[in-house]
N, C-alpha and C positions, 0 to 999 in steps of 0.2 A: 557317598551321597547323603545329603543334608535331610533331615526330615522338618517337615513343616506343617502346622496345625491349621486346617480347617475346620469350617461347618457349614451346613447349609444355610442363603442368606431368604428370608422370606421377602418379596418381592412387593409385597402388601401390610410390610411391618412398616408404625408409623416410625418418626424423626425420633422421637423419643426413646424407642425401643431400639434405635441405630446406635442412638449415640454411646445410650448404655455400653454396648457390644466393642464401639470403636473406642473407648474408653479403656478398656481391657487391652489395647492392643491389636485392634483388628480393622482391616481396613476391606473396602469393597473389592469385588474381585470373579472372575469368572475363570471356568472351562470349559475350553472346547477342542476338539481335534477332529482327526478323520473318523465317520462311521463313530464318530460322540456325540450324545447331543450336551450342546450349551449347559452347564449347570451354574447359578449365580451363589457365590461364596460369599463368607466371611473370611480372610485370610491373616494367622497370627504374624507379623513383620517382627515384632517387637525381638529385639537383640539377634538380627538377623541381615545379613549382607547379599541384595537383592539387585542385579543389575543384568541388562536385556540378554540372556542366554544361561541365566542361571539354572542349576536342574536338582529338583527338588522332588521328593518320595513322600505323598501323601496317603491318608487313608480317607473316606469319603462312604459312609456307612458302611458297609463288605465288603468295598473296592479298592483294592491297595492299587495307586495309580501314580505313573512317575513320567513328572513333567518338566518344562521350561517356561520359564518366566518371557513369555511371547511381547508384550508390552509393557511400558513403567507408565502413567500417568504421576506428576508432580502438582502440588500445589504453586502454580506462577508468582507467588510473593516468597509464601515460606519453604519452598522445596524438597515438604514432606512429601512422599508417596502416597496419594489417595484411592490408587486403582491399579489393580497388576491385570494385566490378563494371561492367562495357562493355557499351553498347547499339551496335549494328552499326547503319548507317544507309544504305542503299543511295545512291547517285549522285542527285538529285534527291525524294527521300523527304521528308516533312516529319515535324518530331516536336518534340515540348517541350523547351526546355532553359531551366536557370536562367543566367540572365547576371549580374555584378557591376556594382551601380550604382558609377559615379565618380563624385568632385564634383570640379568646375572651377569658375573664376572667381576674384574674391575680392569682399567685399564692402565698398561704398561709404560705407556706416556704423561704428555702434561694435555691433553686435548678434551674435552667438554662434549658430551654425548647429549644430542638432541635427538628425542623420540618425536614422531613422525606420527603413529598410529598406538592407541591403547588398547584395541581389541582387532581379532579376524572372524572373519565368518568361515566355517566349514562345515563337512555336510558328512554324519555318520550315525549309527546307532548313540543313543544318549549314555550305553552303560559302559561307550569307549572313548567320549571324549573326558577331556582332564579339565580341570576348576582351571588351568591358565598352560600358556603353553611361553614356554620360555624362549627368550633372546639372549645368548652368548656374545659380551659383547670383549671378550679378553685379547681376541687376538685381533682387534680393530687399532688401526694405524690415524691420524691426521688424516683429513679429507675421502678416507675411505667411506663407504656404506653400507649399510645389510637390505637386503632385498627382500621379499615375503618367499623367493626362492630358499633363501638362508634358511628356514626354518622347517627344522623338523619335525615333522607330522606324526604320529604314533601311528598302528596298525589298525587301519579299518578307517581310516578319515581319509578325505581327501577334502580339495582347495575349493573354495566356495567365490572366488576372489575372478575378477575379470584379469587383472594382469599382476601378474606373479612378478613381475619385476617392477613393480612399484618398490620404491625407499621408504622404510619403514623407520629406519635409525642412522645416523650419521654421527662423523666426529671431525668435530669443528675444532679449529686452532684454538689457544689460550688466548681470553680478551689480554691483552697489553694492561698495564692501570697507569693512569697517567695523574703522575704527581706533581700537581701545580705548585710552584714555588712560593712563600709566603710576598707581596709584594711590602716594600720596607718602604715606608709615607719619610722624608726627608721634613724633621722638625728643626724649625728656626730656633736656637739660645736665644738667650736675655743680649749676651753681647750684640749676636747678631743683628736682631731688632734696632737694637738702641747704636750700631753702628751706620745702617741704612739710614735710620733716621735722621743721621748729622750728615750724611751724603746728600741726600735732599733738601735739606734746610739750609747744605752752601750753598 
C-alpha cells in the first residue's frame, strides 16, 4: 500500500496562501467516511498514480488512516486533477472499490484483442483487494470472449457487478490490409501525337 502526504487544509486561508501550498504539489482534497467527520486537506499528488479506487495510507496528526480515492475532480480543459475526495475505511471494514483490469498473456493466433472494460468494482476489506486484477487472455481463440465470470477474485472479495456475464474482452479476426494497385495513366509519345495529328488533318 502506497503512502501518501497530507495536511490539514485551512478553510479560511486566503488564494494566496493556496497557491503557495498547491505549488508544492498539493491539490484540494477531503476525508470522510463512516463514524468520520469530514476533514478538508491538502493532498501531495505530485509523482503519484491516482485513479477512482486507488488505496492509500496516510498519517493526519496521530492518525494513521487508510483510504480510497472515492472521487477524481479534473481540470475540463487541462485534465489536471484539482480535487480527490477519501473514503476512510476502518481496519477490517468492507466497502466498494473500483479495481483495474490487466491483460496478460499473449495470444496463440493471429486475432486482435479488444478490451471491453478497464476497471470492476468489488466489495471487500481494503488490506485484501490488489492494485489490479488480472485478465488471462492466452488461451483465447478467434471470436471467443471472457466474461467478468472468467476472472478470478482473490480471498475475501466478492463481485460488486450486476451481471457477471457481461463481455469484458473479446478476440476479433485479423483486419485483411487491402493493397490497392498503383493505377498506371497511359501517356501519349511524340510519335503518337504527331500521328493523330495527320489523321485529322486528312
Amino acid at each position: 500500500m502506497e503512502d501518501i502526504t497530507v495536511q490539514k487544509r485551512d478553510i479560511n486561508a486566503t488564494k494566496a496562501e493556496e497557491k503557495k501550498v498547491q505549488g508544492e504539489g498539493f491539490v484540494k482534497g477531503v476525508i470522510c467516511g463512516k463514524d468520520f467527520p469530514s476533514i478538508s486537506i491538502f493532498v501531495n499528488i505530485r509523482k503519484k498514480h491516482i485513479h477512482q479506487g486507488s488505496i492509500f495510507s496516510m498519517k493526519l496528526g496521530r492518525k494513521n488512516l487508510t483510504v480510497t480515492a472515492n472521487q477524481i475532480q479534473r481540470d475540463p480543459v487541462k485534465r489536471n486533477i484539482t480535487h480527490v475526495s477519501f473514503l476512510n475505511v476502518a481496519k477490517g471494514e468492507k466497502t466498494t472499490v473500483e479495481v483495474p483490469l490487466s491483460i496478460v498473456g499473449e495470444l496463440t493466433g493471429e486475432g486482435a484483442i479488444q478490451s471491453l472494460r478497464d476497471s470492476v468494482q468489488v466489495n471487500g476489506a481494503l488490506s485484501d483487494i490488489p492494485e489490479s486484477l488480472t485478465l488471462d487472455i492466452s488461451d483465447l481463440d478467434i471470436n471467443e470472449t471472457l466474461c467478468l465470470s472468467d476472472i478470478e477474485l482473490p480471498s475475501g472479495l466478492s463481485w460488486q457487478e450486476d451481471d457477471l456475464d457481461q463481455v469484458v474482452a473479446k478476440c476479433n479476426p485479423p483486419q485483411l490490409e487491402i493493397v490497392e494497385e498503383p493505377v498506371v495513366e497511359e501517356v501519349e509519345t511524340a510519335e503518337e501525337a504527331e500521328e493523330e495529328t495527320v489523321k485529322k488533318a486528312g
